[in-house]
KEKE-3310 file (N, C-alpha, C; in steps of 0.2 Angstrom, whole numbers, plus 5000, padded with zeros to 4 digits):
npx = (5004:5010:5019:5013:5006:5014:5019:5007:5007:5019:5016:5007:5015:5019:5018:5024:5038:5046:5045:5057:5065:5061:5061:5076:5079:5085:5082:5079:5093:5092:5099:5097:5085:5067:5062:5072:5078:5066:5064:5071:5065:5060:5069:5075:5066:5070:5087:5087:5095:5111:5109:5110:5115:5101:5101:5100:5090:5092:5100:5118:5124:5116:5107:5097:5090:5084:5085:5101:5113:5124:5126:5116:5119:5124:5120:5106:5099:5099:5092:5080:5077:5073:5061:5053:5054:5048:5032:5030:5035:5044:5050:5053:5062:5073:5079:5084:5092:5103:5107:5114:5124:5131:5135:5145:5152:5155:5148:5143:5129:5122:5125:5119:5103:5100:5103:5094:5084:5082:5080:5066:5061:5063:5074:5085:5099:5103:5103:5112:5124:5127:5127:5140:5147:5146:5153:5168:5171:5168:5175:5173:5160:5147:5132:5131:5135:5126:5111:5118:5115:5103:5099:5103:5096:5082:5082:5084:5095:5101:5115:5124:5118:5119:5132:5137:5129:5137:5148:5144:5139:5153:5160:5149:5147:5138:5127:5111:5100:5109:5110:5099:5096:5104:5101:5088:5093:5101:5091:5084:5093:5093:5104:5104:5109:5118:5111:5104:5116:5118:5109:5109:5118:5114:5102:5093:5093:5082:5073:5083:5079:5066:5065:5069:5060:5048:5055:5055:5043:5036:5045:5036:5039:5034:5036:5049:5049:5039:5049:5057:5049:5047:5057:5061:5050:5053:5066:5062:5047:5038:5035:5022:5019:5027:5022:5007:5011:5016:5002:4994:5002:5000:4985:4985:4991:4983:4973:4975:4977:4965:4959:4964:4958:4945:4947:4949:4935:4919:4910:4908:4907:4916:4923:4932:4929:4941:4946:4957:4954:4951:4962:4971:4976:4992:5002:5004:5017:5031:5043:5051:5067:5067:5074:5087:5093:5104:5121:5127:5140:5154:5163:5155:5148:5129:5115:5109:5104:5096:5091:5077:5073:5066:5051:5054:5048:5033:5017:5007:4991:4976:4964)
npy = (4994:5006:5007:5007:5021:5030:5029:5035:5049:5051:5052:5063:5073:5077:5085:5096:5097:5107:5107:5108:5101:5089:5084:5080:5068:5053:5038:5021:5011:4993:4984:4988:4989:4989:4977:4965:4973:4973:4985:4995:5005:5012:5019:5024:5036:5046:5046:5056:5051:5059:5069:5063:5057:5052:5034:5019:5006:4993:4981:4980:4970:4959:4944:4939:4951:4956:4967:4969:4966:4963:4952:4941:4928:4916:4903:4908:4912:4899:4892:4898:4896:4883:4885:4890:4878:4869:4873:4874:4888:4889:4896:4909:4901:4897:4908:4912:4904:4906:4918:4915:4907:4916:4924:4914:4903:4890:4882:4869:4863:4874:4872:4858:4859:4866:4858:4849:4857:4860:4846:4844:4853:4848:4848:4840:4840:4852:4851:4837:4842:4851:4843:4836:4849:4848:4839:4840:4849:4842:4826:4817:4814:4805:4805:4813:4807:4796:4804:4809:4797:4792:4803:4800:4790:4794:4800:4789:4784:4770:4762:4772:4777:4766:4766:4777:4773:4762:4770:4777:4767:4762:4771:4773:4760:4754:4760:4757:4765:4769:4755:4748:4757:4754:4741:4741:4748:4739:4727:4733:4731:4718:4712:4702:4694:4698:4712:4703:4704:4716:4719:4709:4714:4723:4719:4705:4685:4682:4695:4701:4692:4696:4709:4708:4700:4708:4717:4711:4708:4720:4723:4715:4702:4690:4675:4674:4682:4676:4665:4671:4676:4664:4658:4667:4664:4653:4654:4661:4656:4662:4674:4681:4692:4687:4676:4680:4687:4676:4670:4683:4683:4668:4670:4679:4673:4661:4670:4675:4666:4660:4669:4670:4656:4660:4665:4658:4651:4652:4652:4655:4643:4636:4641:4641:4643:4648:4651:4654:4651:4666:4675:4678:4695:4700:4706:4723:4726:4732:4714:4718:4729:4745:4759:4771:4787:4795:4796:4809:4820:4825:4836:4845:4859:4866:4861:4845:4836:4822:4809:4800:4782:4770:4761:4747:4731:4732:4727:4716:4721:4722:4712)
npz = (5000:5004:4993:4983:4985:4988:4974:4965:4969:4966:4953:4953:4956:4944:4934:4940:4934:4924:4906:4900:4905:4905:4893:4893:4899:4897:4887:4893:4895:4887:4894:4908:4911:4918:4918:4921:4934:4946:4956:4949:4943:4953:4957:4949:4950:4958:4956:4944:4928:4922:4906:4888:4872:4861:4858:4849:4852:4846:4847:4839:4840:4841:4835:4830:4824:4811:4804:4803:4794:4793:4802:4795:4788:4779:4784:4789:4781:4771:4780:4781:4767:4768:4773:4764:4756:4759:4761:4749:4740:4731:4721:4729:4738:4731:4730:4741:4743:4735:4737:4750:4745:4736:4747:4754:4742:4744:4752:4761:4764:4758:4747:4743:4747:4735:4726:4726:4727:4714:4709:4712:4705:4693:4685:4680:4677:4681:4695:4696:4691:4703:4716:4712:4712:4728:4730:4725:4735:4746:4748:4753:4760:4763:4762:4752:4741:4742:4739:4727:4720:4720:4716:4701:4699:4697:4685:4678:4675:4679:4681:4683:4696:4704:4707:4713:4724:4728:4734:4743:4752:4754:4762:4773:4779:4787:4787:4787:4777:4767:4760:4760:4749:4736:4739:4730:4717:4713:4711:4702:4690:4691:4697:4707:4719:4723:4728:4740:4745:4751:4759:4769:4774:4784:4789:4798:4792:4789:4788:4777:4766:4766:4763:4750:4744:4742:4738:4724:4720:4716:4706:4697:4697:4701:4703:4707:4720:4728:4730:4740:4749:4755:4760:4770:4778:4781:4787:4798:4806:4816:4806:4803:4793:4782:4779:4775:4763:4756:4753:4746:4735:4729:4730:4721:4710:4706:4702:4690:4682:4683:4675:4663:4657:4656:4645:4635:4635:4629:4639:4657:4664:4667:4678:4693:4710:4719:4731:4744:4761:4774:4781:4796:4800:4801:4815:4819:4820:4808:4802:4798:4800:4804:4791:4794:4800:4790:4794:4801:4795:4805:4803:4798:4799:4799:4791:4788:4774:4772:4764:4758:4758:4745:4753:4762:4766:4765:4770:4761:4751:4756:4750)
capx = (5000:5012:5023:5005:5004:5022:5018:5001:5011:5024:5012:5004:5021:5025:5016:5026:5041:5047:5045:5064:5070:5058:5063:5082:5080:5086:5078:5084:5094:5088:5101:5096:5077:5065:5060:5077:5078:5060:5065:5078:5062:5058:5077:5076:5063:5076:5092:5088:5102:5113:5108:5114:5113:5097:5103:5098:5088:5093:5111:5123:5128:5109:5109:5089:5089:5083:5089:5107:5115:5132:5123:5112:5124:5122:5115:5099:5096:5099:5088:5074:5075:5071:5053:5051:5056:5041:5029:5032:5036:5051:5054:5056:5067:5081:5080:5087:5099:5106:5111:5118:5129:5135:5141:5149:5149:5157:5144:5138:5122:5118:5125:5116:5099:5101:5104:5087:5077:5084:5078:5061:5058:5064:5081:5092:5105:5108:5105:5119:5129:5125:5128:5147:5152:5148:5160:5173:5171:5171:5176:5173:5154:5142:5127:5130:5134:5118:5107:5119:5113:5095:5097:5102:5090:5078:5084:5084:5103:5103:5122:5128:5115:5121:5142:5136:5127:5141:5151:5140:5140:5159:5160:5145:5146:5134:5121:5104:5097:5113:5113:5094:5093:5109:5098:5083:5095:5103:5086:5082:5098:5092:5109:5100:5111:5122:5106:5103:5123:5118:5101:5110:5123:5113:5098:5097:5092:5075:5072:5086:5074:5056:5062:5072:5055:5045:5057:5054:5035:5036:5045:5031:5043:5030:5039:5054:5046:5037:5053:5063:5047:5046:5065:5060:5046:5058:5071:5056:5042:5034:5036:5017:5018:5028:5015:5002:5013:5014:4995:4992:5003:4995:4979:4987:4992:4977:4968:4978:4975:4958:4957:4967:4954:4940:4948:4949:4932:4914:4906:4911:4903:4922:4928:4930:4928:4945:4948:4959:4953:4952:4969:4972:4980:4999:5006:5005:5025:5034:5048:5060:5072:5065:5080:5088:5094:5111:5127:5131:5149:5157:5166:5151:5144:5125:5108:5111:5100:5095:5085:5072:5075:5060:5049:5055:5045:5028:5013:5003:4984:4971:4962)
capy = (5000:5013:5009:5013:5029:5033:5031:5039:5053:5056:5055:5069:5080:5074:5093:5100:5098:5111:5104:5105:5096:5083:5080:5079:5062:5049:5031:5018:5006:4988:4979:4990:4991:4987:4971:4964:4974:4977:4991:5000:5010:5016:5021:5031:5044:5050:5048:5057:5050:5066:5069:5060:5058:5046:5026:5015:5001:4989:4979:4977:4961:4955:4938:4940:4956:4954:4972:4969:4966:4959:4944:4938:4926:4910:4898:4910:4911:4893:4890:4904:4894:4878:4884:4890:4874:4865:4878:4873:4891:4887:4903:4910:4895:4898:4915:4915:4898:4910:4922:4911:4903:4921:4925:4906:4897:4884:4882:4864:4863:4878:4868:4851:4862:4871:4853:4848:4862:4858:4841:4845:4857:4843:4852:4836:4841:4856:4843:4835:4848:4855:4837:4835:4853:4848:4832:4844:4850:4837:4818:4808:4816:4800:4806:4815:4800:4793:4808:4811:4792:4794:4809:4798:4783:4797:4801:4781:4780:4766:4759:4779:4777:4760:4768:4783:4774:4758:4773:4780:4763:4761:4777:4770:4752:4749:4762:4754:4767:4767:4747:4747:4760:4751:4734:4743:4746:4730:4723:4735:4729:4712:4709:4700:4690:4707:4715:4699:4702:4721:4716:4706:4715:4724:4715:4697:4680:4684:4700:4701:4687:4696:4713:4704:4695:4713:4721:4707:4707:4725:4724:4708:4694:4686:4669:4676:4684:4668:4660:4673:4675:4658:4659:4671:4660:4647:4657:4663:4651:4668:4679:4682:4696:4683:4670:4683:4690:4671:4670:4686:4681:4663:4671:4683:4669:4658:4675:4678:4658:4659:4673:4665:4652:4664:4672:4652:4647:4656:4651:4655:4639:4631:4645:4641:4649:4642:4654:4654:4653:4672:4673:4682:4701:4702:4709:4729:4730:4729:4712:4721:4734:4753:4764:4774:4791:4797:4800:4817:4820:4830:4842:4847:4861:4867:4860:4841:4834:4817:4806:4796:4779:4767:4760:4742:4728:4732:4722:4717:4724:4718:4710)
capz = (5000:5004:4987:4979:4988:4985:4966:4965:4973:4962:4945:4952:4953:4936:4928:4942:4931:4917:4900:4894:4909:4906:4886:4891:4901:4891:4886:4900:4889:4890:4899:4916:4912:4926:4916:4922:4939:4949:4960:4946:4940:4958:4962:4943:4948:4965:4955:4935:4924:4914:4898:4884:4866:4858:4854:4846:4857:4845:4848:4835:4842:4843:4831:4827:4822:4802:4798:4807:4789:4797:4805:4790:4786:4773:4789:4790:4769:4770:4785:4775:4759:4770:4778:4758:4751:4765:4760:4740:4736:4726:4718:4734:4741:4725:4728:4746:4743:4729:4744:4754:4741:4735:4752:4753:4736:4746:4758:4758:4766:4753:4737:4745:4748:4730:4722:4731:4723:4707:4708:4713:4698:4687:4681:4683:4673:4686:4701:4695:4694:4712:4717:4708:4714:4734:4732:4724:4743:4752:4744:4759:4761:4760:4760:4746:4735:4743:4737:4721:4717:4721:4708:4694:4699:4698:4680:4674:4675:4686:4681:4687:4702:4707:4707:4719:4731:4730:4736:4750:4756:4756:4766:4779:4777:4794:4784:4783:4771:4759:4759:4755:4741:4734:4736:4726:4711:4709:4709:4696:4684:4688:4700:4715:4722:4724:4731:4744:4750:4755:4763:4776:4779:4786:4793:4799:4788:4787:4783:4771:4761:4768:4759:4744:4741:4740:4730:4716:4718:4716:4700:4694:4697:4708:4705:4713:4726:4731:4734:4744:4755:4757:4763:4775:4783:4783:4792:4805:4806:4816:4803:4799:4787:4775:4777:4770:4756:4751:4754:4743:4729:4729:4726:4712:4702:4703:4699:4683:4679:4680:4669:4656:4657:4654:4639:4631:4634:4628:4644:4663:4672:4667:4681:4699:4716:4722:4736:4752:4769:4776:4788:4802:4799:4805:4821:4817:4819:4805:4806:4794:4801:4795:4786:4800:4798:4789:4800:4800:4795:4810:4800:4790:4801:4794:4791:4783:4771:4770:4757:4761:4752:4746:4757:4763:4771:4768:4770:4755:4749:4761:4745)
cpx = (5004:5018:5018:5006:5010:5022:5013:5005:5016:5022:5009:5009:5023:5021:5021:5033:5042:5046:5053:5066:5068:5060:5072:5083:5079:5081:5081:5084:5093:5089:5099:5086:5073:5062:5065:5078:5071:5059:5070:5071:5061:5064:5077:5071:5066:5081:5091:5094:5106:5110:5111:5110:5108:5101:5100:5096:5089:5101:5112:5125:5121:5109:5103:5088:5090:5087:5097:5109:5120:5128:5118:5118:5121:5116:5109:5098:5096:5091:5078:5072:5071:5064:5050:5048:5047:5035:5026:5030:5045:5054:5058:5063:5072:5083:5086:5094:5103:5110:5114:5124:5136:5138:5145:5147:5150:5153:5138:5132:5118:5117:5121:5108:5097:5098:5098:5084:5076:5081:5070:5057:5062:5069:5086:5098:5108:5109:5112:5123:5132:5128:5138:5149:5152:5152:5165:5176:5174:5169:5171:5166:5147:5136:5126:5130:5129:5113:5108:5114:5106:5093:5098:5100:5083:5076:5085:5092:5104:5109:5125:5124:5118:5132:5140:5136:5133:5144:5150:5140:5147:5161:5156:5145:5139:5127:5117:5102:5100:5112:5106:5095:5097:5105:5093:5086:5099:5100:5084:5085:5098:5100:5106:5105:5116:5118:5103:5110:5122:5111:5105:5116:5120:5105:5097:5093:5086:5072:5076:5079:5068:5058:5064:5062:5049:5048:5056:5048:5034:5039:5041:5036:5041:5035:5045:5052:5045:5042:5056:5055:5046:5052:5064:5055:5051:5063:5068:5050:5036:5034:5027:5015:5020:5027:5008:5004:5014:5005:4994:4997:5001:4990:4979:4986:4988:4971:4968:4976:4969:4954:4960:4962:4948:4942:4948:4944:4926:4910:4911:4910:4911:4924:4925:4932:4934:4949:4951:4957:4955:4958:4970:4977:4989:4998:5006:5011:5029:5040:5054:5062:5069:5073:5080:5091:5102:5114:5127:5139:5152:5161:5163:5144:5137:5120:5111:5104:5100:5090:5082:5074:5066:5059:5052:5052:5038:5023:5009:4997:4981:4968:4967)
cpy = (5006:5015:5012:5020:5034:5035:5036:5047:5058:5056:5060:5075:5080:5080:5097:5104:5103:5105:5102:5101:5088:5080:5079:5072:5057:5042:5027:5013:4997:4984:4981:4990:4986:4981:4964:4965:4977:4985:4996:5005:5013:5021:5027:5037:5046:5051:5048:5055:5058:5062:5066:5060:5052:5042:5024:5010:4996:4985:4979:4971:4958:4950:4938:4945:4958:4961:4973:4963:4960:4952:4938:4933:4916:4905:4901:4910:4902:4891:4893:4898:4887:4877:4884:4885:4870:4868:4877:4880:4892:4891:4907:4907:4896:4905:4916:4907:4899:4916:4920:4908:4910:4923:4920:4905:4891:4881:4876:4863:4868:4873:4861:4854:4863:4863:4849:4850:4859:4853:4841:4849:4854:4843:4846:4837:4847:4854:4840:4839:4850:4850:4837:4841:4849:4840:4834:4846:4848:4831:4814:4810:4808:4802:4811:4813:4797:4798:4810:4803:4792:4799:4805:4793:4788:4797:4792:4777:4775:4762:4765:4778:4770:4762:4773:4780:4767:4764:4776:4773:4760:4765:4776:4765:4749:4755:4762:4757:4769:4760:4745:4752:4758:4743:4734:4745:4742:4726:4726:4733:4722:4706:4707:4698:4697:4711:4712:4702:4709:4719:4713:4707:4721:4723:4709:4695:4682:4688:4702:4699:4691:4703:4713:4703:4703:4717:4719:4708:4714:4728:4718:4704:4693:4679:4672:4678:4679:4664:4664:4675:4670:4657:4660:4669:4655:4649:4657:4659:4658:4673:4679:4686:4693:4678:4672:4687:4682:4669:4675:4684:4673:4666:4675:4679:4665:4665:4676:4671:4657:4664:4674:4661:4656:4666:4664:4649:4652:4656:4651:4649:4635:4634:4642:4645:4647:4649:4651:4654:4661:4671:4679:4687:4698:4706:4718:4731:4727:4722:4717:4729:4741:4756:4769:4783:4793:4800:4806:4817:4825:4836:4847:4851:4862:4862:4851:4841:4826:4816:4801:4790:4775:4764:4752:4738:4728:4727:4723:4717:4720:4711:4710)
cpz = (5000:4997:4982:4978:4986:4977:4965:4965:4967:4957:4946:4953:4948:4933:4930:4937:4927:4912:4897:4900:4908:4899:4888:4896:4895:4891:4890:4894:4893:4894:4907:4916:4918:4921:4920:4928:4944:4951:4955:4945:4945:4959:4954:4946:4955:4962:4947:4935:4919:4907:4892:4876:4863:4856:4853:4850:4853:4843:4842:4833:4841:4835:4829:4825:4812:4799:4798:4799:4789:4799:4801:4787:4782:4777:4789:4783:4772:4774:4782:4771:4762:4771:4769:4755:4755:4764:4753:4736:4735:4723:4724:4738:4736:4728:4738:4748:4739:4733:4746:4750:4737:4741:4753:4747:4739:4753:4756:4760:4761:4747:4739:4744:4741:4727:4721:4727:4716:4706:4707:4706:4691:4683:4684:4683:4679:4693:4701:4697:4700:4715:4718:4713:4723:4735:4729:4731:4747:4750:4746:4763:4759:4759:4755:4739:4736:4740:4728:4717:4715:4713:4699:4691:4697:4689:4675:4674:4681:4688:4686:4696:4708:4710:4712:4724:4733:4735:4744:4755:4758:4760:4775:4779:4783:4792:4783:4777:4763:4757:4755:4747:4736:4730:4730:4717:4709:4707:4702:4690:4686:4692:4710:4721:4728:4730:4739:4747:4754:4760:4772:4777:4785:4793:4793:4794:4784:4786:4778:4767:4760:4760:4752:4739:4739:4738:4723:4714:4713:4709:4696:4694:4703:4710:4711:4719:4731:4733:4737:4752:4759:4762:4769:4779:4787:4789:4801:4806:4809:4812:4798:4791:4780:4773:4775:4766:4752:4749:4747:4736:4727:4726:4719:4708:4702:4699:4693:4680:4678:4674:4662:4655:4655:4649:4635:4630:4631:4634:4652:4667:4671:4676:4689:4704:4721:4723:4742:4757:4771:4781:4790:4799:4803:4810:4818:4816:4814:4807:4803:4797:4798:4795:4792:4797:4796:4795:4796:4800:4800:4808:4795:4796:4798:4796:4783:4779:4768:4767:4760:4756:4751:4752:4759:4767:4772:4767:4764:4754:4756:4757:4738)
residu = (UNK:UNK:UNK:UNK:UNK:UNK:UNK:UNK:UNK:UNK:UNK:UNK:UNK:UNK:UNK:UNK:UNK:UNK:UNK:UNK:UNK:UNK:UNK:UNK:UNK:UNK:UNK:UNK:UNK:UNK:UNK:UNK:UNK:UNK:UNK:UNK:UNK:UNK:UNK:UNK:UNK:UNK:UNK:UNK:UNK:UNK:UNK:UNK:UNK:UNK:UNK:UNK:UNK:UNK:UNK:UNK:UNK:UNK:UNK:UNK:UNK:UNK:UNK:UNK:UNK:UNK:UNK:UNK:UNK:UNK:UNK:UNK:UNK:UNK:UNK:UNK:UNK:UNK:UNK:UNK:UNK:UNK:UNK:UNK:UNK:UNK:UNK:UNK:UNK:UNK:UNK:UNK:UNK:UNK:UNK:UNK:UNK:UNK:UNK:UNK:UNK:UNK:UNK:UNK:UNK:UNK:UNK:UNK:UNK:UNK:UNK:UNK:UNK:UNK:UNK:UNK:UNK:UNK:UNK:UNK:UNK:UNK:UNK:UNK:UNK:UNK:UNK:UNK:UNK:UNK:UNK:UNK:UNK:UNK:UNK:UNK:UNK:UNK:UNK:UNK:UNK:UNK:UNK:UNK:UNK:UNK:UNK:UNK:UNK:UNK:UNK:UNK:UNK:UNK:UNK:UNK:UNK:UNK:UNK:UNK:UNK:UNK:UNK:UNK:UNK:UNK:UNK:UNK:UNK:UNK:UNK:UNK:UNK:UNK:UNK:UNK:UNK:UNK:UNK:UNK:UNK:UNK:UNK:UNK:UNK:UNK:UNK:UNK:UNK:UNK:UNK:UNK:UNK:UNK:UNK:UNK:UNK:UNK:UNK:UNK:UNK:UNK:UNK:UNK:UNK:UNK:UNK:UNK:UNK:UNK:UNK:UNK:UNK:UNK:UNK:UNK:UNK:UNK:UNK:UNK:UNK:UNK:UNK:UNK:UNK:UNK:UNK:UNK:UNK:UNK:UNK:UNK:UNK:UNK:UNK:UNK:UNK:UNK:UNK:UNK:UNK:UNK:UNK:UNK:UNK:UNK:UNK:UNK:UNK:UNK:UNK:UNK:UNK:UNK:UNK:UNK:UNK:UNK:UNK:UNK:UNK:UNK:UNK:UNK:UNK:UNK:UNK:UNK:UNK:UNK:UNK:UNK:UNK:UNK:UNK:UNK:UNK:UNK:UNK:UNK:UNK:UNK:UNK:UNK:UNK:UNK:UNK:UNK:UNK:UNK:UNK:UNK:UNK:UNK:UNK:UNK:UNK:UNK:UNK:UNK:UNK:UNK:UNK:UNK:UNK:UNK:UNK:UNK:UNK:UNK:UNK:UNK:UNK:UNK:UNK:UNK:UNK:UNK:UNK)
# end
């Protein structure tokens, strides 16, 4: 009550004052402001400060300060063009990854970022590019042989895509997400066995086999499929989900067999109803290992960017 009274108090001497003594108090600068000190505001109206010349309330040093020229440095453009990129205004996003690389060209999280965009708006050829300079940079970068790879599996070169990502995986040998997207294009050029050796060097017996067997489906080599999920029962005898991916491809190929037979007779009553038993859903967790996240290289300050690779291990249709 009496700090009230005390205030009240001096609000009402506050006309007593002149006017020019009242314009030459200065602004209380922020590091002493009563936000910081309770009582500094009381102990200001007993001891006015001299007079000084108007500053600036905003620091020099302050690292948030958007109009503070000096501190705008390549990490905030990049970190900018990032929310851009999430956003999908992409004009914007080149425009502030164009900044960032003119105060550093050398600035890999920009050239990595940049190479990103490029891919997005279907500009391979400059992809590449962006790609090649950040390994002029820095050689012994894996995940940039793994995104460069990705970039020219994207474009069909899948000989150029399978030499990247072997690379990323001689650089990470123990990571999951290089060894799958490695196994996804060896399947593609038809080198399995190859694709099998990365599979389990990474995960055990029977998922090597479970996601072997859903990479083959997945390019229509059912038969293959069928034997490497059978593998992977055999391996796991509980391995549900690869005792109803041979269930679903079972039914595939009597389903394509009977409509072979439809197409050779004039009459359907040849066709029979030569269904499966309904079978219990799988356990909701996948068994196969999911793709973990790229090491980060410790010498490679900045904003990384890893690539997502295909999906591995999923469960097949319901029907």
């Amino acid at each position: 009550m009496l700090i009230t009274a005390l205030a009240c108090g001096l609000a009402l001497l506050g006309p007593m004052f002149p006017p020019a003594a009242s314009a030459q108090q200065p602004s209380s600068s922020p590091a002493k402001s009563s936000w910081y000190n309770p009582i500094s505001g009381f102990s200001k109206l007993f001891q006015p400060s001299p007079p000084s010349a108007p500053q600036n309330t905003v620091s020099k040093d302050d690292p948030i300060a958007l109009k503070n020229k000096a501190k705008a440095g390549p990490e905030l453009f990049v970190a900018v063009a990032r929310l851009y990129e999430q956003a999908g205004q992409f004009s914007e996003a080149e425009q502030q990854y164009t900044k960032a690389l003119k105060q550093n060209p050398n600035y890999l999280p920009a050239i990595l970022g940049y190479a990103r965009l490029k891919e997005q708006l279907q500009q391979t050829d400059e992809a590449l590019k962006w790609y090649q300079k950040a390994l002029t940079i820095s050689p012994r970068h894996a995940p940039t042989y793994n995104n460069l790879g990705l970039c020219y599996a994207n474009a069909k070169r899948f000989d150029e895509a399978i030499k990247a990502l072997g690379r990323a995986v001689q650089l990470e040998p123990r990571n999951v997400l290089y060894r799958n997207n490695l196994a996804v294009m060896l399947v593609e050029r038809g080198r399995i066995e190859e694709a099998l050796s990365h599979l389990r060097a990474v995960h055990n017996e029977a998922n090597a086999y479970y996601n072997l067997g859903y990479l083959l489906q997945k390019k229509g080599q059912d038969a293959e499929a069928f034997r490497y999920f059978a593998l992977a029962l055999e391996s796991n005898p509980s391995m549900s989900s690869a005792q109803r991916w041979l269930e679903h491809l079972q039914r595939r190929s009597l389903g394509q067999a009977e409509t072979r037979e439809s197409k050779s007779y004039k009459t359907d009553e040849i066709r029979t109803a030569r269904r499966l038993p309904p079978v219990a859903p799988p356990p909701p967790e996948l068994p196969a290992l999911q793709p973990q996240e790229p090491e980060k290289t410790p010498d490679l300050p900045g904003i990384s960017y890893p690539r997502e690779s295909l999906p591995v291990a999923p469960l097949p249709p319901t029907r």
